[in-house]
Backbone bond lengths (Angstrom), bond angles and torsions (degrees), N, CA, C in turn:
res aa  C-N    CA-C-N  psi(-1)  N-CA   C-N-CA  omega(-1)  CA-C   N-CA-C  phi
1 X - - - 1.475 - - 1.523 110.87 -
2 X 1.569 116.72 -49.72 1.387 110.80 155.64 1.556 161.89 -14.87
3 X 1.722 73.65 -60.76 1.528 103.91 160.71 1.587 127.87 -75.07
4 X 1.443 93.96 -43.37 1.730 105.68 163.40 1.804 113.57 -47.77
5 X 1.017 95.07 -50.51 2.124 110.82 -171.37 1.595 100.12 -70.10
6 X 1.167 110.51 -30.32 1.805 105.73 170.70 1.527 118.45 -79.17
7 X 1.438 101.58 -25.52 1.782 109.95 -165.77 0.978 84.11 -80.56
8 X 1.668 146.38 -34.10 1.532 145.05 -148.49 1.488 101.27 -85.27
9 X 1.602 110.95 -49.63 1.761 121.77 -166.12 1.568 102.86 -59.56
10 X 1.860 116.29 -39.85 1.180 107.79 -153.25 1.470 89.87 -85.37
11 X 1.400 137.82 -47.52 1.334 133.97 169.83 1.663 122.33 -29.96
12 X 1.583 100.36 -41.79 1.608 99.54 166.71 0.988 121.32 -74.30
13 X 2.051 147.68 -29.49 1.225 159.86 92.03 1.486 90.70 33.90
14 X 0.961 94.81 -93.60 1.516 102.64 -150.63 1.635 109.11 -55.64
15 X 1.468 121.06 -18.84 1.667 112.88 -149.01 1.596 48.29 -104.11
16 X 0.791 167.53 -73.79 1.831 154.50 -110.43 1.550 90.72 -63.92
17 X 1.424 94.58 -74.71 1.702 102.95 -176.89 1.895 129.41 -38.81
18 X 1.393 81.25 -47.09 1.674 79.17 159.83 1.251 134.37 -63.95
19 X 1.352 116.86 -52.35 1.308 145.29 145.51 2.083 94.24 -5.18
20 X 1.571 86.70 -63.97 2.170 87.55 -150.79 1.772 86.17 -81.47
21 X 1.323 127.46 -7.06 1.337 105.96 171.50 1.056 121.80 -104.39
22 X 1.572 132.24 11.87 1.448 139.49 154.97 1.584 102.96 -87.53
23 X 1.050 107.78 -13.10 1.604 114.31 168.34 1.524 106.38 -56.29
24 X 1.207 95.57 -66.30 1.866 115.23 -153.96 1.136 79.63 -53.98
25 X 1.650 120.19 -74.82 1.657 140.92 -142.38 1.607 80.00 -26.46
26 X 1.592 111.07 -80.33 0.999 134.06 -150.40 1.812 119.82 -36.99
27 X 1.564 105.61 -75.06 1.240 97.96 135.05 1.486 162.64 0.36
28 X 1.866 109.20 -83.59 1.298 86.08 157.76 1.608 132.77 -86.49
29 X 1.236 120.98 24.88 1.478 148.31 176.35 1.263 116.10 -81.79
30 X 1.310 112.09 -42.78 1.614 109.10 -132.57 1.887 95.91 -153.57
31 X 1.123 109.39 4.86 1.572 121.55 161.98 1.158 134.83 -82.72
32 X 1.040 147.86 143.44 1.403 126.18 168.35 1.758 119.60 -109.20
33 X 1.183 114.81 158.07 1.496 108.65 -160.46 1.780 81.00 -132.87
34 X 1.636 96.02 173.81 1.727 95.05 170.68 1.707 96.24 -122.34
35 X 0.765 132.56 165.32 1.769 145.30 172.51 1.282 103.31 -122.53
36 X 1.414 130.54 125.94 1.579 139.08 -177.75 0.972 97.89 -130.86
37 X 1.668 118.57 121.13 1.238 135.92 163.52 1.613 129.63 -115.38
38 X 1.543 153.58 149.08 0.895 132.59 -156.11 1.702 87.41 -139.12
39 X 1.409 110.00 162.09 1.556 108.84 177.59 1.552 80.30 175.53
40 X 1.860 87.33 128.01 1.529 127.13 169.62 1.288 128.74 -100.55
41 X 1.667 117.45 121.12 1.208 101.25 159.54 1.368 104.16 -150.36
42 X 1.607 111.00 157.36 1.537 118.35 165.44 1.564 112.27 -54.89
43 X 1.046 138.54 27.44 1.462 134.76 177.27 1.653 106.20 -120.77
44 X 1.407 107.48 -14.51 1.455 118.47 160.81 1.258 139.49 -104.38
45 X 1.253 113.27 121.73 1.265 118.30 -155.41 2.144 123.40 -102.99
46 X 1.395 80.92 -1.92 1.507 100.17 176.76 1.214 121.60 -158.58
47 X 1.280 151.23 154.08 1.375 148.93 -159.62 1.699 93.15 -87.98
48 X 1.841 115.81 130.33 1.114 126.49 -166.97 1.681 70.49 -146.64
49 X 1.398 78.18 124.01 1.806 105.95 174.05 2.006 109.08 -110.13
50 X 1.182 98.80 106.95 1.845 91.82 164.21 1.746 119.52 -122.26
51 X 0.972 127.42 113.16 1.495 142.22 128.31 1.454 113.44 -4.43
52 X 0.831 137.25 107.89 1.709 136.39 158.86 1.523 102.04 -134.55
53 X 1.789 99.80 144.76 1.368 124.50 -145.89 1.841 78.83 -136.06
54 X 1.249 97.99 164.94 1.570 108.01 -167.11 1.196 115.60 -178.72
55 X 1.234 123.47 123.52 1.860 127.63 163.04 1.283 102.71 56.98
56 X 1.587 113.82 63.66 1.443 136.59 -175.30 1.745 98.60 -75.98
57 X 1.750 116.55 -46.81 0.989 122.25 177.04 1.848 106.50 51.52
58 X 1.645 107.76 37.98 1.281 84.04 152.20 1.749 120.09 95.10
59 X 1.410 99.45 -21.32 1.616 120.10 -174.10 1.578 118.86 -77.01
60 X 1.032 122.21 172.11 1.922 121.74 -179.85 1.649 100.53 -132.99
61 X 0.886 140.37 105.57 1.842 128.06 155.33 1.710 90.73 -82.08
62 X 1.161 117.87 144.09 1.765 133.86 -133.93 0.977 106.70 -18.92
63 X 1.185 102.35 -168.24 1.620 116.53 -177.86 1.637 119.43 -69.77
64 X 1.821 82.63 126.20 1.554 105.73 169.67 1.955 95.35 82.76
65 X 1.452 100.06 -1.17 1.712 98.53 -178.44 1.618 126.20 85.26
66 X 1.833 93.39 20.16 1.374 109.21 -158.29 1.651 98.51 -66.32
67 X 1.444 126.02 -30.16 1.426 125.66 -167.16 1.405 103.46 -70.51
68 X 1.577 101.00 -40.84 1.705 91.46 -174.24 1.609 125.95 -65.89
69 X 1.790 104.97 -12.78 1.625 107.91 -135.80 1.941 66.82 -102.96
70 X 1.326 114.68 -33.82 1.796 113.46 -171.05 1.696 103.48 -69.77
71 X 0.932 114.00 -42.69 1.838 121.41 177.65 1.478 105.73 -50.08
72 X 1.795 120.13 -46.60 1.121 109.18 -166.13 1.726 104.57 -93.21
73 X 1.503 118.93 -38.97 1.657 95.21 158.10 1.207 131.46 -58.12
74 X 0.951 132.03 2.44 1.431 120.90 126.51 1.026 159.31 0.82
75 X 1.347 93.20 -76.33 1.630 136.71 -154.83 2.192 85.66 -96.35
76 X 0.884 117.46 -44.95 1.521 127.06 162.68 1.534 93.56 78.72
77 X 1.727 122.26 60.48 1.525 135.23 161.56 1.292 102.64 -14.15
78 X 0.971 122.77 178.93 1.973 144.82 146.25 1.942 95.41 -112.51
79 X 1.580 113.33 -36.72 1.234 110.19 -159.71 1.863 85.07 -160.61
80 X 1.397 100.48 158.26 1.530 125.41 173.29 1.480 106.72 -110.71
81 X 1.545 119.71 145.24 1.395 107.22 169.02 1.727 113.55 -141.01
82 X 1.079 133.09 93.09 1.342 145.48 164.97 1.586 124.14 -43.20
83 X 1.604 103.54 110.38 1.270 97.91 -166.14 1.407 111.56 -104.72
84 X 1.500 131.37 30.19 1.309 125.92 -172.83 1.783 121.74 93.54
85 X 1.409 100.66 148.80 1.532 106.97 171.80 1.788 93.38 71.85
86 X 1.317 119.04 31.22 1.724 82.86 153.52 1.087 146.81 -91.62
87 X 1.589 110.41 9.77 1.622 120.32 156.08 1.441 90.67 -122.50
88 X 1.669 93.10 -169.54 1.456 129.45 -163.52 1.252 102.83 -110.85
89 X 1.291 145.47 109.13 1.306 154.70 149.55 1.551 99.36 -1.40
90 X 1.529 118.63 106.15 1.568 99.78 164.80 1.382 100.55 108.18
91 X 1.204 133.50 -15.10 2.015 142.48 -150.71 1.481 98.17 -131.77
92 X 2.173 96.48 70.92 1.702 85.01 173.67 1.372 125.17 -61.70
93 X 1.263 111.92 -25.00 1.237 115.02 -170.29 1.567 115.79 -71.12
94 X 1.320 125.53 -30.70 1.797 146.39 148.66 1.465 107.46 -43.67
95 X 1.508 109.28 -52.44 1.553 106.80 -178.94 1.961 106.10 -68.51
96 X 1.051 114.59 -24.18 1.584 108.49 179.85 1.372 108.35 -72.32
97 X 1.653 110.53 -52.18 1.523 113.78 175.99 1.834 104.73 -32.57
98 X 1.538 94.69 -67.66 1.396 98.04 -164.44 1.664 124.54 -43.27
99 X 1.536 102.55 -47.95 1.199 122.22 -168.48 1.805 95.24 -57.18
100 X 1.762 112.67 -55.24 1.558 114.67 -178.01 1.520 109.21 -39.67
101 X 1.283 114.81 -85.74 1.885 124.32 152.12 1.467 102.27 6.16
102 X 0.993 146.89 -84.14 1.311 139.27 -114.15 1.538 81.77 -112.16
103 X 1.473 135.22 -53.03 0.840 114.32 -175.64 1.397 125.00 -86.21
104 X 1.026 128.00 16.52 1.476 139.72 -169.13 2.173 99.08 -98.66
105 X 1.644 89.19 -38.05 1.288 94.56 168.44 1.343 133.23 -80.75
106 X 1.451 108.43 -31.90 1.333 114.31 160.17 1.908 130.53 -40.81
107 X 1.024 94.48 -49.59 1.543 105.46 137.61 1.358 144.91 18.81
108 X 1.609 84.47 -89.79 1.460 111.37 178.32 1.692 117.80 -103.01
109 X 1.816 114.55 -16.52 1.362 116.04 -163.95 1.495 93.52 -139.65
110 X 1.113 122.91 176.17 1.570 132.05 158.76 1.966 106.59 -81.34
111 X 1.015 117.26 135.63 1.610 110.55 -157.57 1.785 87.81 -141.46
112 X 1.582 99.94 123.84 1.517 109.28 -160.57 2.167 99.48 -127.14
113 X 1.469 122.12 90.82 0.807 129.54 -161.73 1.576 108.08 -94.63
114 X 1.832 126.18 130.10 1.552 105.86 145.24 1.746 90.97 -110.80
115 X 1.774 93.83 177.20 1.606 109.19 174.97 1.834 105.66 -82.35
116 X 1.231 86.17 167.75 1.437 107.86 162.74 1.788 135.23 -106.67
117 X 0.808 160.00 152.26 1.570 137.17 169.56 1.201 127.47 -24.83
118 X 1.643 99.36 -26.65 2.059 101.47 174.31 1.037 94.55 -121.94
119 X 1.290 154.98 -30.85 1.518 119.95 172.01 1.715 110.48 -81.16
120 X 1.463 123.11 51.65 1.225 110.74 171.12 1.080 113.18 -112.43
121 X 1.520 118.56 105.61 1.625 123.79 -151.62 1.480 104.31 -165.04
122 X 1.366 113.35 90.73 2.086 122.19 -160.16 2.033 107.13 -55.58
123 X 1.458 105.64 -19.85 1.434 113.75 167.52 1.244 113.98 -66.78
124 X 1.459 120.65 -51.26 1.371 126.83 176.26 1.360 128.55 -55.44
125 X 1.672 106.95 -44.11 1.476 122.43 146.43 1.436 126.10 -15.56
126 X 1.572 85.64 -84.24 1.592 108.68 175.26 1.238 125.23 -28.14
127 X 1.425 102.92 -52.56 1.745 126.43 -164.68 1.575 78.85 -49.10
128 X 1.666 104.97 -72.80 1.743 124.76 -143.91 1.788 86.34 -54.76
129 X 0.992 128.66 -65.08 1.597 117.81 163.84 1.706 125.55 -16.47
130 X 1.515 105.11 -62.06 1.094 79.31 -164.67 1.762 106.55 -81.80
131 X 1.155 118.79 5.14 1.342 128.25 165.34 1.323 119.23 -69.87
132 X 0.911 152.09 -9.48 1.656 170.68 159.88 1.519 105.91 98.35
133 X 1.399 105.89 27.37 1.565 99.32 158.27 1.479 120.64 -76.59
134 X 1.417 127.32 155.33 1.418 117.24 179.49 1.066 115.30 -96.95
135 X 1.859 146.21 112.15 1.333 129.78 -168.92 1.618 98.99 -105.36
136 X 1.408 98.62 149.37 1.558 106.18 -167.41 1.372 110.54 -112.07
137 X 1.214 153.01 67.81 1.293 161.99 -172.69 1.154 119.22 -92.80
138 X 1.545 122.07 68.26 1.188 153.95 -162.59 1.745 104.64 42.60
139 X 1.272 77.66 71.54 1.817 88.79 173.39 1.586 105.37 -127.14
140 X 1.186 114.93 -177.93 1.584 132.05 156.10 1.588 110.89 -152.57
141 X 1.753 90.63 137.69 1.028 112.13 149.71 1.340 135.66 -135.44
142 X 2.226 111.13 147.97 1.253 101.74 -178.69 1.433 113.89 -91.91
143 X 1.397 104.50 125.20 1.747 97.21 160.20 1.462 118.06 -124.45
144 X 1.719 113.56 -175.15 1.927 112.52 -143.56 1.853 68.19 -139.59
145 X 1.546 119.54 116.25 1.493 128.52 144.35 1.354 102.03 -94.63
146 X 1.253 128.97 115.37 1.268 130.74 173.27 2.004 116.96 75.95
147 X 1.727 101.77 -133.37 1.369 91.61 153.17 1.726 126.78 -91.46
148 X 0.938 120.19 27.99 1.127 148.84 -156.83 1.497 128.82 -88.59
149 X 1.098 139.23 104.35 1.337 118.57 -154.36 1.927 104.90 -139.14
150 X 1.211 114.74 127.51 1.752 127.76 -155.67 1.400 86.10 -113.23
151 X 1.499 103.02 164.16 1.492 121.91 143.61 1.551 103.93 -131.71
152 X 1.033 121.74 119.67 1.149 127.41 160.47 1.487 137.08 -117.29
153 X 1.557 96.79 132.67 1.679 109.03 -149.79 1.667 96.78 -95.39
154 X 1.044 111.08 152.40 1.861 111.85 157.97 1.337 118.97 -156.56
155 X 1.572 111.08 118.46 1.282 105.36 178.81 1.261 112.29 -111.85
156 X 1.730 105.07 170.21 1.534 102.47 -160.77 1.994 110.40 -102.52
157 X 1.453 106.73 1.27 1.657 104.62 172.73 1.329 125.45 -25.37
158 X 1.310 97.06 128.19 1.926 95.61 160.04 1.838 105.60 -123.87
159 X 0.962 97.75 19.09 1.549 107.79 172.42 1.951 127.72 -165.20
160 X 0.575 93.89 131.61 1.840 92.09 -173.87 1.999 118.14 -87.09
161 X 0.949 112.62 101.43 1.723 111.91 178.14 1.638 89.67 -63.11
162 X 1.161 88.67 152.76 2.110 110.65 161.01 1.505 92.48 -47.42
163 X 0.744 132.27 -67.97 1.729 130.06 -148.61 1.547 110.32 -86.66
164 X 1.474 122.95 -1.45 1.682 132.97 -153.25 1.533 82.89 -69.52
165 X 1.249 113.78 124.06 1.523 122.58 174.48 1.770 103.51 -150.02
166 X 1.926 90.48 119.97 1.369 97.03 179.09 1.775 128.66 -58.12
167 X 1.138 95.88 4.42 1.624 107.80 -164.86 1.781 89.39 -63.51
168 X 1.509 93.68 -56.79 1.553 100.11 -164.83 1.305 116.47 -57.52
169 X 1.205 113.32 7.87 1.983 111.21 -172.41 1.436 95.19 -109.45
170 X 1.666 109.46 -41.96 1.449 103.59 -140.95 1.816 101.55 -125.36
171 X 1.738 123.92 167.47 1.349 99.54 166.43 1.465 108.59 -103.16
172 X 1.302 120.97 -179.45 1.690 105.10 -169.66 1.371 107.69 -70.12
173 X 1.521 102.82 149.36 1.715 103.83 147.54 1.359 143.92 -15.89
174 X 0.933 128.50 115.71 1.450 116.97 -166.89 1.652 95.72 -81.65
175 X 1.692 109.71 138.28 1.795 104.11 -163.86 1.407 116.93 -78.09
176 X 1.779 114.89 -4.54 0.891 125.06 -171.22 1.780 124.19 -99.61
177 X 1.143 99.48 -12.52 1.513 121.97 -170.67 2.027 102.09 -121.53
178 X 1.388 102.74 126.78 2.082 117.56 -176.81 1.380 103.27 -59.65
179 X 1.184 107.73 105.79 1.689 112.06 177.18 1.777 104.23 -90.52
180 X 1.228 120.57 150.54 1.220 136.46 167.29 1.668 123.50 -135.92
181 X 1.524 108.55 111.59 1.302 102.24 176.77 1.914 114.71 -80.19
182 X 0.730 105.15 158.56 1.907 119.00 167.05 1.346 110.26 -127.45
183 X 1.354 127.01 108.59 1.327 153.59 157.58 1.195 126.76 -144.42
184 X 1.647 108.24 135.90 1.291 121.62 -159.36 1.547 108.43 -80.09
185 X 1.559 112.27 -35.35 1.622 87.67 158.31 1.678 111.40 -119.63
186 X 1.177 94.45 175.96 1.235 110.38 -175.71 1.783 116.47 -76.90
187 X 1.456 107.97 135.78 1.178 103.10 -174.00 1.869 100.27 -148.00
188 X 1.225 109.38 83.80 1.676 102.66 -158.03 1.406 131.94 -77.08
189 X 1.327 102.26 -7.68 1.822 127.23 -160.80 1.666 83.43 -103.13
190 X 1.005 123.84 -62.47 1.187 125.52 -172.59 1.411 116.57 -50.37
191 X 1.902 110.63 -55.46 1.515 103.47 -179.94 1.413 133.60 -84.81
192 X 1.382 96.73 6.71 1.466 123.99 170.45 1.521 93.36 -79.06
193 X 1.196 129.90 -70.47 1.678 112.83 -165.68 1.144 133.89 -52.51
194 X 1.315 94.67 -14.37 1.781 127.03 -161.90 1.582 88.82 -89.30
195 X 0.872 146.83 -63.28 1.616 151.38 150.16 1.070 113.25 100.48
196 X 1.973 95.73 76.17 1.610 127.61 163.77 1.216 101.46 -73.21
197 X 1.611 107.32 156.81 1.585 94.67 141.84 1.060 126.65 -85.16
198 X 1.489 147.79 -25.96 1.003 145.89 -114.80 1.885 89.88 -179.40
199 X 1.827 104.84 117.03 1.921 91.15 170.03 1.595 82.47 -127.26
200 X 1.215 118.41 159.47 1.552 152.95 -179.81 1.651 108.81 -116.75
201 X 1.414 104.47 106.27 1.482 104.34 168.64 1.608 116.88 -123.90
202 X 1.061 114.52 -173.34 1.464 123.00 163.57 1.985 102.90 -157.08
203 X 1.172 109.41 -141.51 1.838 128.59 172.66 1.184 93.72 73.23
204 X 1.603 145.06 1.79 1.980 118.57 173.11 1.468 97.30 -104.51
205 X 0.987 103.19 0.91 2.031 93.96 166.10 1.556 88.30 64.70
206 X 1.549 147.72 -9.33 1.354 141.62 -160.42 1.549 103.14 46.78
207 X 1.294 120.69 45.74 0.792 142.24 149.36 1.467 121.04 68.75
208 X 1.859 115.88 21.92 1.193 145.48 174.76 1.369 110.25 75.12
209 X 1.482 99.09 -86.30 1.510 110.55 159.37 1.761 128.20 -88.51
210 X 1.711 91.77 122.63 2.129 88.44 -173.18 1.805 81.85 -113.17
211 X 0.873 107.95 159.67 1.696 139.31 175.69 1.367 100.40 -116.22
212 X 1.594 117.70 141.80 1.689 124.50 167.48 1.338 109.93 -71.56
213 X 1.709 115.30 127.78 0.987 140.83 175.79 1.571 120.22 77.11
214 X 1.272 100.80 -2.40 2.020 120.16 -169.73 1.366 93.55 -107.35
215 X 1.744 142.45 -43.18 1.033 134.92 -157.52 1.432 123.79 63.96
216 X 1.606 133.06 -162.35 1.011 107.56 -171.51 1.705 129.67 -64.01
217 X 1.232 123.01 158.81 1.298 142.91 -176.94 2.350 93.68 -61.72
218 X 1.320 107.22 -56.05 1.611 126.22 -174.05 0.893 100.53 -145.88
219 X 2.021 98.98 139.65 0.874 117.68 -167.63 1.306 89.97 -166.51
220 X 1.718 111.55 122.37 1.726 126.10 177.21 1.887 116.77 35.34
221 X 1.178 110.44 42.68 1.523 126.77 -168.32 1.599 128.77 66.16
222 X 1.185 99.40 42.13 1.693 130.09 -163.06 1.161 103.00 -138.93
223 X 1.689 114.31 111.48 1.501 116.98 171.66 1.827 86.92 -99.97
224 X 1.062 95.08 157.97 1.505 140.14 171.30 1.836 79.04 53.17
225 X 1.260 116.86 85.12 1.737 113.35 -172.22 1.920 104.75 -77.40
226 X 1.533 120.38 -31.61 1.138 113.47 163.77 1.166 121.40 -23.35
227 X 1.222 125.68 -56.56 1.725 144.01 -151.76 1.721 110.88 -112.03
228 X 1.396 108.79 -30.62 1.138 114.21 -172.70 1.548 112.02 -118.01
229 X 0.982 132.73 41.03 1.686 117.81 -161.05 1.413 87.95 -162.25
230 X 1.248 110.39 129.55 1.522 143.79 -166.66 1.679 101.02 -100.06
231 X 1.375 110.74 83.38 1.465 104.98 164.38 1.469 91.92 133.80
232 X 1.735 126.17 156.33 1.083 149.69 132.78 1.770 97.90 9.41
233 X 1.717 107.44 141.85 1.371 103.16 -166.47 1.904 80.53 -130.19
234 X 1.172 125.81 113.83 1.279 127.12 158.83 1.134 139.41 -132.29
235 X 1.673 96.94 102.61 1.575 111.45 -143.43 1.152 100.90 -104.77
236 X 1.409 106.42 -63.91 1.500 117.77 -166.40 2.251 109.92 -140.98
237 X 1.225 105.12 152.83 1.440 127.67 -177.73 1.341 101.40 52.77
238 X 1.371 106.30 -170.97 1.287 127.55 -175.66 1.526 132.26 -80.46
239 X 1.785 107.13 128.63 1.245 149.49 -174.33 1.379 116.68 -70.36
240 X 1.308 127.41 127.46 1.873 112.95 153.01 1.228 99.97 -108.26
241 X 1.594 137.22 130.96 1.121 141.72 173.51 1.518 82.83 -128.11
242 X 1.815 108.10 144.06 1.179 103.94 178.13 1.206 137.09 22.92
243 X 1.756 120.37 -119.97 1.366 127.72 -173.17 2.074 92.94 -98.58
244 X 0.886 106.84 1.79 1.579 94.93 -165.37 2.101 100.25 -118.45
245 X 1.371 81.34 147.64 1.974 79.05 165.73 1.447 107.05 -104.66
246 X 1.448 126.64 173.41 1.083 130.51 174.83 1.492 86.93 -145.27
247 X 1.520 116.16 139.91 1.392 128.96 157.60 1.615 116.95 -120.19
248 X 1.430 102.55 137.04 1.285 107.46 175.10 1.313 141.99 -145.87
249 X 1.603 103.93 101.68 1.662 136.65 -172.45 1.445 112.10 -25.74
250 X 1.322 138.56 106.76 1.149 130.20 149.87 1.863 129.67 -44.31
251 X 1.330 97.10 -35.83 1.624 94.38 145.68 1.978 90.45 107.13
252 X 1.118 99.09 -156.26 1.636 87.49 -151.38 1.750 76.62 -139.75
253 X 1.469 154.49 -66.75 0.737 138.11 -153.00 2.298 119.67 -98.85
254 X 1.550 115.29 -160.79 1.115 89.49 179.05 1.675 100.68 -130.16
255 X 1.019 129.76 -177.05 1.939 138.25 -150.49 1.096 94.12 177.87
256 X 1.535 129.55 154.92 1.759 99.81 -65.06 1.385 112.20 -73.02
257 X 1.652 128.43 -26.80 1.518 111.42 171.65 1.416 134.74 -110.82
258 X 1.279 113.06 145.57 1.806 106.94 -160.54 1.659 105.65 -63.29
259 X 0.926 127.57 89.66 1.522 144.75 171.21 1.677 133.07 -161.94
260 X 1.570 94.93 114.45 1.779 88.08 -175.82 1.826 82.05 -127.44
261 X 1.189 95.65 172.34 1.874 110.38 -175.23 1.784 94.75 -162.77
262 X 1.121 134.48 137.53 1.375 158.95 -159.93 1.776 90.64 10.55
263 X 1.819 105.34 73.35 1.211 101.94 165.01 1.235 109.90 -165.48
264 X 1.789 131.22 28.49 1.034 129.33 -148.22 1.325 110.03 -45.35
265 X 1.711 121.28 152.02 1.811 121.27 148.41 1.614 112.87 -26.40
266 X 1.178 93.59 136.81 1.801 90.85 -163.36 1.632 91.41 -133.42
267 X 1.610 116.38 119.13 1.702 112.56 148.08 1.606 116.14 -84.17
268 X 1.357 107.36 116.72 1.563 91.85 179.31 1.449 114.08 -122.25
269 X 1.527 93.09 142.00 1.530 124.16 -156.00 1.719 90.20 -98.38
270 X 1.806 115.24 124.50 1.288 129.38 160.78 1.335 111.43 -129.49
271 X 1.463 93.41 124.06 1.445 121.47 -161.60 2.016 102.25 -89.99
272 X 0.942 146.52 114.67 1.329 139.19 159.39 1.589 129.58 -79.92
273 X 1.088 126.76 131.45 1.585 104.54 -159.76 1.511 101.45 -144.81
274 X 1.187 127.51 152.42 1.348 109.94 -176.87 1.861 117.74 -100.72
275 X 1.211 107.71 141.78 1.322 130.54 -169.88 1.308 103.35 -26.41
């Protein structure tokens, strides 16, 4: 009988443990967190709040995305900004989510989209177009939140040549007016020369899984990239490069397997404020 009452405890043990690690999985997977960031400058003249959403890959937090779309009214945008990858190459049913999302928000905010390597699809575009989202495919536009006045850039890369230099797309910044780039990946040497203030990325997922004090698990074909990865590691949050910041979204969904661990889906909220 003894033996029976021990075989029983450790069997409950164990289904316990499983039990608390479909917990976690779940959790840090499948939660959503907010990221608040703040950035000053004398070129702003009123607090301009934006939302940027990232590496949706296709996912729902409840139905129809109602948790995500209630979290960020909230947050009470001036503007939304879409940084690519919110479906999966191939995932019509991800590409509908996305397309619903964006335009459901459009809506309520001004919603300023580039693609990613898998959402680069001129139909998909279109759609978000004719939805009154704004898609930015190496365009700019200026807009006025308040007294407030942006340029905002967006290009449509899913890959960088040696020589890819924004000069050739765009004319400079005007030094007097808060420029913001939108690109889905990160390219920091480059958008530093180019002389934003401000670039917006997402595509490292922050590297799905980060470990304490190790950071991410992968990173640009670099496991344990802390220790092993030759160069600048820019995975996740915010950058000072020179005169410009760069922030960068871990992103909201998962590629290729559904698992994040000290990295929840993150909407992150950047606050602008003046000097």
């Amino acid at each position: 009988m003894g033996k029976k009452r021990k075989g029983l405890w450790a069997l409950l043990l164990v289904v316990m443990f499983l039990l608390a690690c479909v917990g976690l999985w779940w959790f840090q997977t499948f939660t959503l967190t907010v990221t608040r960031v703040e950035i000053t400058s004398s070129k702003i003249k009123n607090t301009v709040k934006i939302v940027q959403l990232t590496d949706l890959h296709g996912a729902s937090f409840g139905n129809d995305n109602q948790s995500l779309i209630q979290k960020i009214a909230k947050e009470k945008p001036d503007l939304v900004v879409s940084t690519g990858d919110m479906y999966t190459n191939g995932d019509d049913m991800g590409k509908e989510t996305a397309l619903q999302l964006l335009s459901q928000l459009a809506k309520s905010y001004p919603v300023y989209v580039v693609n990613g390597e898998h959402d680069n699809d001129d139909a998909y575009m279109e759609a978000l177009r004719q939805n009154h989202v704004h898609v930015l495919q190496d365009q700019m536009e200026t807009i006025t939140v308040g007294e407030t006045t942006l340029q905002l850039y967006g290009i449509d890369n899913v890959y960088y040549s040696p020589i890819f230099s924004l000069a050739k797309e765009f004319d400079p910044p005007k030094t007097n007016i808060f420029s913001i780039l939108l690109a889905h990946i990160p390219n920091p040497a480059v958008f530093e020369s180019f002389g934003v203030d401000l670039a917006i990325s997402g595509d490292t997922h922050g590297g799905q899984v980060r470990l304490p004090w190790i950071g991410p698990l992968y990173y640009d074909g670099s496991w344990f990239p802390k220790f092993t990865y030759d160069g600048e590691i820019w995975d996740k949050g915010m950058y000072q490069i020179g005169e410009m910041e760069l922030f960068i979204s871990s992103g909201l969904g998962n590629y290729p397997v559904p698992i994040r661990f000290g990295n929840r889906p993150e909407i992150a909220v950047l606050t602008l404020t003046p000097d």
